[in-house]
C-alpha angles and dihedrals in degrees: 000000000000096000085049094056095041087051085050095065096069089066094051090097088065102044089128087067094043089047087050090054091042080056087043098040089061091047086057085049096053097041100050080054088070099035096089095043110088086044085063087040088048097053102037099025111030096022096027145046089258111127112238110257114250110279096026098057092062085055114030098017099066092047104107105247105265085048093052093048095055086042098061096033079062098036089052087044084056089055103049092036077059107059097034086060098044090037083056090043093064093031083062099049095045088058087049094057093037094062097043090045086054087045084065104037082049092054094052095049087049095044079047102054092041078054088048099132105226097238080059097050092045108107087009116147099232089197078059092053100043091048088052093051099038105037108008087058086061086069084075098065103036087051084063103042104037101019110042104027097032083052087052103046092043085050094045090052093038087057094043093039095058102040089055085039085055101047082043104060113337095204094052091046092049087052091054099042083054091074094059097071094056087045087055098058097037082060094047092052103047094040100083094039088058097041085053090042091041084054098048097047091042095058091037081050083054089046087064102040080065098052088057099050089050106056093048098049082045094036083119096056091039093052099028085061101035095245086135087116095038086054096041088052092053086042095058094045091062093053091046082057099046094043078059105047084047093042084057094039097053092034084055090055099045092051079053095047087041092058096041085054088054099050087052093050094060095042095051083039087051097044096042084046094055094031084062105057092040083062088047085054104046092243091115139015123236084242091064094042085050096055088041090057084049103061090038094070082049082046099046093037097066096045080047093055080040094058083047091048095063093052094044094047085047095059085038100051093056087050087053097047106055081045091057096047092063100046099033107015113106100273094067091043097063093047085062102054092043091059094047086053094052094087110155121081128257116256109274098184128048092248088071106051101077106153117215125173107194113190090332119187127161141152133190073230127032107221089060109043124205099187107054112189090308119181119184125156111216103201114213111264090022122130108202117183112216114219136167140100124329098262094039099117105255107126083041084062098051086044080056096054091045093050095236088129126015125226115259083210145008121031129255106210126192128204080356098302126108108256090238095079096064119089100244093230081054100048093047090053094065097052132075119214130203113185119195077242114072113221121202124163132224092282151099122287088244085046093051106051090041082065087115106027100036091169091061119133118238091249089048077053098049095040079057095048090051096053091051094044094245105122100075098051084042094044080060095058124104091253103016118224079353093070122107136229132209142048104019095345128107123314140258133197113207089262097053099055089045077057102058088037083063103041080054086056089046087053099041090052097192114170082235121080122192104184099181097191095311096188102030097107099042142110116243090258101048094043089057085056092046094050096050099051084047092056093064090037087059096060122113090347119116098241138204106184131185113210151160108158099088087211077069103039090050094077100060123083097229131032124203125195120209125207125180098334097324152070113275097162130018111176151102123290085252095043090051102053089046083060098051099216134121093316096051093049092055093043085054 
């Protein structure tokens, strides 16, 4: 019930609409109530021997036959015209509300996951993510649509039905409230058993999302080292696992169906037994059996809709679940807090974005530690390369400055202050970040060095694309900045894209600089291009850089080597192969 109401509030903007189908929903009511009428007046008054009741005789009862006929066969079409366009009226503002109500459920997974700590993130399955976000978010709206309002209509007819059912024959109307109770049960009993099924095939269903996504982000490495059979054999266990939590799940559903259809068999077979004989007996006319079956199908049919809904809340309900406990779980809670507490705003100038790691440790996992006690004082203006072992902890430092990981001891301060008590989306936007992997979107090349500065102006654009050497190669594309990059769009080398990286960071002009091995996967002529773009970057501009080429790390003014989680040597060039250390031995 708490999940039901939490997945409720995001349809609270539209309460007007939910207040219109709650109107519409009691017309349906009341106008499946008259539907089955003119059928009784046209068996025992127009066809039978039956007087016509007070009010309908001066109308009707003085019409010739044939008139009267026609009179109630339109009169019935009315009724039922009636009902099917109301009933498509709030149909069609449910799904209405529905759909807005999933628009909203859909943003907060996505802010959420903008918002994904990476430590979070870190062992994550991305094909589960995806599969949250694109088809767990549609349980919202189901649980709405078909849970909550389906719930409310049967429940509306169920109640109306029987009070015109009792006033109509009371000992028809006690055999078919006799099979409610047992209803009642067979849901009860069933319900658990779906909502735990529902749980276990949807995240099979995940596990094979994921499956899919990767195999097409690691097709090369697949293909480039013939696993093609070994993937296609996991892969197929997955599905064989999923084909089995959905084949419970939905075997579980039919024996439930199944059981529900029973349960209305013997009742229709009970009150058709003893309608019959009543009839037999003059106690009451075919017209009115006729009108009681009648009901009884409006009658059966909700409790029906009520048996599906349990089945339908309880696979909603799983869906809604592992969607709750990302937005509002607490995680996210904390994340929150943590935001509304970092009050102080990030360094503007390069005065204030002076770097120091006191003490620092940290690991991914905590048993085996990257960062071990690790101090290093980053000046303003200084530009330190960062240089050791694979494994040595310097991409972990620069994921610390940018808060996508906190320390587990120690503190990192800038411009004096803990980095805690800037809010992380502040603190980004005043660094500018550089990866070995250059990252452009679908999009166009303006489009892509305006990332960070989307309000630039084309000749801010172009003044960025000439710093980093990038105007000439774009000035030779088809459209020039307005081509686009990506999926069967134009081309990049590996060059190219570090250029346009950089031209972003020109643009952006933030007083921190995060160069993550800029020119390590570039050819000699490119790399000459990218350093010297990342020269003037450097300028003025506080800078972490990861390095290992030494035609890189001999443009900064300090060099750190990192072993095993800490600082060996801090030094010059010129200090450091006096020293004959690390740094000495790789210069060799």
């Amino acid at each position: 019930m708490r999940e039901l109401w939490r997945a409720l509030q995001y349809f609270r903007q539209d309460w007007l609409r939910v207040l219109l189908a709650l109107v519409l929903l009691v017309a349906v009511t009341a106008a499946g109530l008259l539907k089955p009428w003119p059928l009784a007046l046209l068996v025992d008054c127009a066809l039978g021997t039956r007087p016509w009741p007070p009010g309908i005789a001066e109308r009707i009862g003085r019409l010739d036959s044939s008139t009267q006929v026609v009179t109630l066969a339109a009169i019935a079409c009315g009724a039922y015209l009636l009902h099917g366009w109301l009933n498509a009226l709030m149909n069609f503002v449910l799904i209405e509300t529905g759909l807005r109500g999933l628009a909203r459920v859909r943003k907060a997974v996505f802010d959420w996951l903008l918002a994904l700590p990476f430590k979070r993130l870190h062992g994550s399955q991305a094909g589960d993510l995806i599969y949250r976000a694109t088809w767990d978010t549609y349980s919202f709206q189901t649980l709405f649509q078909h849970g909550v309002f389906t719930f409310l209509n049967a429940t509306a007819a169920v109640v109306s039905m029987t009070v015109v059912m009792w006033r109509l024959n009371l000992s028809l109307t006690i055999v078919a409230l006799a099979t409610v109770p047992i209803l009642l049960i067979v849901m009860k009993t069933f319900g658990r058993g779906m909502e735990r099924r529902g749980t276990v095939a949807q995240s099979a269903e995940s596990t094979v999302a994921s499956g899919v996504q990767q195999a097409v982000s690691n097709l090369a490495l697949i293909q480039g080292y013939a696993q093609e059979p070994r993937e296609a054999k996991s892969f197929a266990e997955w599905v064989q696992t999923a084909l089995i939590a959905r084949r419970k799940q939905h075997g579980h559903e039919i024996v439930f169906l199944t059981a529900v259809t029973t349960i209305f068999a013997l009742g229709t077979g009970a009150i058709l037994w003893s309608g019959a004989r009543q009839v037999q007996g003059t106690h009451l006319s075919v017209g009115q059996l006729l009108v009681f079956l009648a009901y009884l199908a409006q009658f059966y049919e909700p409790l029906n809709q009520l048996s599906h809904v349990g089945a339908t809340v309880a696979n909603a309900r799983a869906g809604t679940q592992r969607i709750l406990e990302w937005v509002e779980g607490p995680d996210r809670v904390a994340e929150i807090a943590q935001t509304a507490a970092s009050r102080r705003p990030a360094p503007t100038t390069v005065k204030e974005s002076r770097i120091e790691f006191d003490h620092v440790s940290f690991g991914y996992d905590p048993a085996h530690p990257v960062l071990k006690s690790l101090s290093l004082d980053v000046k303003p203006g200084e530009a330190i390369a960062l240089i050791g072992p694979s494994g040595s902890g310097k991409s972990t430092l620069m994921n610390l400055v940018m808060r996508f990981y906190a320390p587990d001891q120690g503190s990192i301060r800038i411009g004096g202050h803990l980095i805690e008590e800037f809010a992380p989306r502040d603190l980004r936007s005043r660094i500018s970040l550089v990866l070995q992997e250059p990252i452009l979107l679908p999009a166009t090349i303006a489009e892509n060095i305006a990332y960070g500065r989307p309000d630039a102006t084309p000749e801010e654009i172009e003044a960025a694309a000439r710093q980093a050497t990038a105007h000439e190669f774009i000035c030779r594309l088809p459209k020039g900045y307005q081509s686009r990059v990506g999926d069967g769009a134009v081309r990049l080398s590996v060059g190219e894209k570090q250029r346009i990286n950089l031209a972003r960071a020109f643009l952006k002009d933030a007083p921190i600089l995060l160069l993550d091995e800029p020119t390590s996967a570039l050819d000699a002529e490119s790399e000459k291009a990218v350093i010297e773009a990342v020269v003037r970057l450097m300028k003025n501009r506080t800078t972490l850089m990861v390095a290992h080429r030494l035609a890189t790390v001999s443009q900064v003014d300090r060099i750190a080597v990192l072993r095993e989680g800490t600082i060996v040597e801090v030094g010059t060039a010129k200090e450091l192969l006096a020293q004959g250390g690390y740094f000495a031995r790789i210069s060799a």
